[in-house]
N, C-alpha and C positions, 0 to 999 in steps of 0.2 A: 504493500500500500504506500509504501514512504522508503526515501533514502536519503540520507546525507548526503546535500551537497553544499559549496563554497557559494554562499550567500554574499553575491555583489551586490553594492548598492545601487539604487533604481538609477542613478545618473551614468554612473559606466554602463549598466542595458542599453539606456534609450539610445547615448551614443554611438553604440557597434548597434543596432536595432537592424535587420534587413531594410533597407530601400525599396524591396520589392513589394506590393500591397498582396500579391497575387500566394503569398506563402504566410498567412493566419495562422497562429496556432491553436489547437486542439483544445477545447473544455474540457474539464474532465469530470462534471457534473453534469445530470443529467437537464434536459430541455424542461420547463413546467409543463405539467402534465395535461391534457386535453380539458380533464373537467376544471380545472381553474378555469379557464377564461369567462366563462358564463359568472361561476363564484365570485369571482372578484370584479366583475363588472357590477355588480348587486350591490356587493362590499362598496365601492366606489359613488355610486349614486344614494345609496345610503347615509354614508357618512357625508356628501356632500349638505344632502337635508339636515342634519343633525349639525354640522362644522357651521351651516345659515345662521342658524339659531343659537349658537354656543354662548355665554358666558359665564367668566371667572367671578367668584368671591373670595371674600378676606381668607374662608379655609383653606383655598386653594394653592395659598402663599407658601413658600416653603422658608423663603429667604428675603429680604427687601434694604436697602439701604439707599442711600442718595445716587446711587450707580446703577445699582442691579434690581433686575427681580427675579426671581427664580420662582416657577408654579410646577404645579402637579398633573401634569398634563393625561388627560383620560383615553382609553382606547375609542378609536374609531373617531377620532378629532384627526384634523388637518395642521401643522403646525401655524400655517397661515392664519387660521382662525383663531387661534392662540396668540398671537399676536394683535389683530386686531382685537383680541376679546381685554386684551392686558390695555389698549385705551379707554375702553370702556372703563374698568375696574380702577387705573389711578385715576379717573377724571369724579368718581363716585367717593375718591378720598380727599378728593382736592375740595367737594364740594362745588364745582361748578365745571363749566365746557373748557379745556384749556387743551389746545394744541401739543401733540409729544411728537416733533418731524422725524423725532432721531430714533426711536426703537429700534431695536435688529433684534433678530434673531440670534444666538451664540452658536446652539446645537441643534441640529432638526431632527425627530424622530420619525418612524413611520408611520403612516395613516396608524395601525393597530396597536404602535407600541406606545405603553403609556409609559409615566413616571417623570424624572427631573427636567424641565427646561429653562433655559435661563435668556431672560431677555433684556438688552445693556439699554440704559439711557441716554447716550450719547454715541457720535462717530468714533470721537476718541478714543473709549471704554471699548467702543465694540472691537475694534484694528486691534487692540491688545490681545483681548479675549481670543477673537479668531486666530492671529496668530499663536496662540498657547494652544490651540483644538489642532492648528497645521501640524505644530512641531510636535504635535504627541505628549504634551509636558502635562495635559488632563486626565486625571487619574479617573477611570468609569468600571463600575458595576452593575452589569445587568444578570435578573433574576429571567429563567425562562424553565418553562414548562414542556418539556416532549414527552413523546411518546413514539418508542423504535425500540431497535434491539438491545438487550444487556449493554451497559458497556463494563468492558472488560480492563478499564481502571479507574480511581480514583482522583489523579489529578492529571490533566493532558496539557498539551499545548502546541497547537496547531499551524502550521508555516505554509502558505500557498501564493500564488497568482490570485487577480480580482481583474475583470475586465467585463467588457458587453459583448457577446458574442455576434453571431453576421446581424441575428432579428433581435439587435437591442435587449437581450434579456442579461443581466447581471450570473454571471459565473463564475467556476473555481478552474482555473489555470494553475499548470507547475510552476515551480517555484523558479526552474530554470527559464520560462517563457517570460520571466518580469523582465521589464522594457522593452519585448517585442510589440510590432505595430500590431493593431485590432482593426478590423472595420471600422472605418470611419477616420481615423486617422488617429485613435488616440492609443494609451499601451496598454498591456498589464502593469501593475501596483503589486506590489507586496501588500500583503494582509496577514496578522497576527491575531491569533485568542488564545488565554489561557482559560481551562474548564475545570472546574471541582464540583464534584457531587455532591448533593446536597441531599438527596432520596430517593428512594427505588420503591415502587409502589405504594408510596404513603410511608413508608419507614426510614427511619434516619440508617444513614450510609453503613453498615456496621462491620464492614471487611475486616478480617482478622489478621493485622499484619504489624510489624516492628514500626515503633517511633518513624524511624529512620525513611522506613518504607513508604507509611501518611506523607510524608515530606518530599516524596522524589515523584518528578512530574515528568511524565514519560510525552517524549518528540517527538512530534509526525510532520514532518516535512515532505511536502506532496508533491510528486514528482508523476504518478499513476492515478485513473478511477478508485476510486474506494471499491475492498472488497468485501465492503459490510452488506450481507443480504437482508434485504427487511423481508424473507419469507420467515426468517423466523419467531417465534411467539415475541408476542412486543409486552411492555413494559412501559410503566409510567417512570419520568426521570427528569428531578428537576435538579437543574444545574444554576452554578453561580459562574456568569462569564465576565473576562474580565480581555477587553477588547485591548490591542498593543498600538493599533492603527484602528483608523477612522472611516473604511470602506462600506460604500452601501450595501444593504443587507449584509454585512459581514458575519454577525451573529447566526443569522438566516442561513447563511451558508455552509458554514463551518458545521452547525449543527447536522443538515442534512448528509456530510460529507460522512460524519461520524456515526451516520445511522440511528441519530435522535433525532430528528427532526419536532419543529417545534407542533404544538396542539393545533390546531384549526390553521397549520404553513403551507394552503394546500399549491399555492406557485412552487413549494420547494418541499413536493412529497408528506405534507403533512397530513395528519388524518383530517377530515371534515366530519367526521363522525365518532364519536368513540363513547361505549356503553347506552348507547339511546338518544346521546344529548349532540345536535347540531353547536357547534362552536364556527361563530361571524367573524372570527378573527384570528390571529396567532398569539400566543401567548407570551410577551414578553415584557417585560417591565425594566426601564435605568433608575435601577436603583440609588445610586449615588454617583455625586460627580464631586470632587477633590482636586482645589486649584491655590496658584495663588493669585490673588485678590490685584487684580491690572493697577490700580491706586493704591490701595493703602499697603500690599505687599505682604498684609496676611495670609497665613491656611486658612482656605475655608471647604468647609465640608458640608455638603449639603444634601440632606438624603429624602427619600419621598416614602411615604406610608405602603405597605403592600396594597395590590389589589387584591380583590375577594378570591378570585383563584388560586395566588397563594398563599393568603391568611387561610385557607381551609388545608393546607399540604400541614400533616403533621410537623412534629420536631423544629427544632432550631433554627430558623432563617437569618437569623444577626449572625452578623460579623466576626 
């Protein structure tokens, strides 16, 4: 499934990159599956109706200072909507109509993913911020819920390719293809996640192994398809991911790769069904985001309440 190899970085790829468009390299994930497109076209017009109508209150605050504000952004919201919902919400503290030209955006989640977003008050504030989100120097937690085969360890950490394959869909490329050209003209990226288990059918992780063992995080640097079959009996399996880089669905992806995939993931083999109950979405939540502070130069940490799906997962979810 994986080999070791001498991990350059993405600027020496792009440099040597082939010149020729006509030699693409290979996904090594599969295409989304047929019945997604109906699903998440539903998914999509749904949530547009609900993102119309969206706003935040004071509960929703996670964080606020003369800079920032950081909210708890819900599944099946738009990030967009999140942001204009955050004018609404300072102009109802300010007590009257007052103009905010400068809000941005810092992090954008996906349509289903909820938990921490943080939205800067000013250009300035925001140019810091982003750049800190470029350079990888934001420390992130996300909680997510699958359902696929056993995994067969403890703590992982996953090394691959990220690009858009010929029909624009987001995939998992070798690690050797980073800075080869993609359609369209753009490359592979490297992508990183670190994964630890958190539970396996409702029950806390219970492997019987040495200290030493808990603590050693085994390497899959992707070079090959994954040879994980999901013919086998699946398992519920919630995981704590802890992203290295910032690539779209990257979470998304990696899980699939691993043969977790997430709950209701159904673009990236996720179940859409599972025990009786229909799931509108994927199951994944950013848990905490951990930075320092563009102005005042503090740590700040700022973490978002579980959703209902995983306040119901037995055992220990902190830290």
């Amino acid at each position: 499934m994986a080999a070791q190899v001498d991990l350059d970085s993405i600027e020496t790829r792009i440099e040597n990159a082939p010149k020729s468009l006509n030699n693409y390299p290979v996904p090594l994930s599969p295409p989304a599956p047929h019945i997604s497109k109906n699903i998440e076209l539903n998914r999509a017009l749904t949530a547009s109706s609900k993102s119309a109508l969206f706003s935040l209150s004071k509960e929703d605050i996670l964080f606020q200072d003369q800079w920032l504000i950081a909210v708890n952004k819900p599944q099946g919201i738009y990030c967009e909507s999140v942001l204009s919902a955050a004018h609404g919400l300072l102009n109802n503290e300010q007590g009257e109509q007052v103009n905010f030209p400068e809000l941005h955006l810092s992090n954008r989640l996906d349509r289903d993913t909820s938990g921490v977003t943080i939205i800067t008050k000013s250009h300035k504030v925001a140019a810091k911020l982003v750049k800190a989100f470029t350079e990888h120097t934001v420390k992130k937690t996300y909680i997510a819920f699958c359902v696929g085969t056993l995994p067969k360890w403890q703590n992982i950490n996953v090394k691959s390719g990220h690009g858009r394959s010929k029909h624009g869909a987001w995939r998992v490329y070798s690690v050797s293809d980073v800075g080869r050209t993609l359609p369209g003209g753009s490359y592979v990226r490297d992508m990183e996640t670190s994964f630890e288990v958190l539970s396996i059918n409702g029950q806390g992780y219970l492997k019987e192994s040495s200290e030493s063992e808990k603590r050693e995080e085994k390497i899959v640097v992707v070079e090959e398809k994954s040879d994980i079959s999901f013919d086998d009996e699946k398992a519920e399996v919630v995981v704590r991911a802890y992203p290295r880089s910032g690539r779209t669905h990257q979470i998304r992806l990696h899980c699939q790769y691993l043969g977790i995939p997430l709950r209701g993931d159904v673009k990236y083999e996720g179940v859409y069904e599972w025990k009786g109950v229909i799931y509108e979405g994927h199951e994944l939540h950013a848990e905490s985001l951990s930075f320092e502070h563009p102005i005042t130069g503090q740590q700040v940490l700022i973490q978002a309440p579980f959703p209902s799906w995983a306040r119901q997962v037995p055992g220990q979810l902190s830290s």
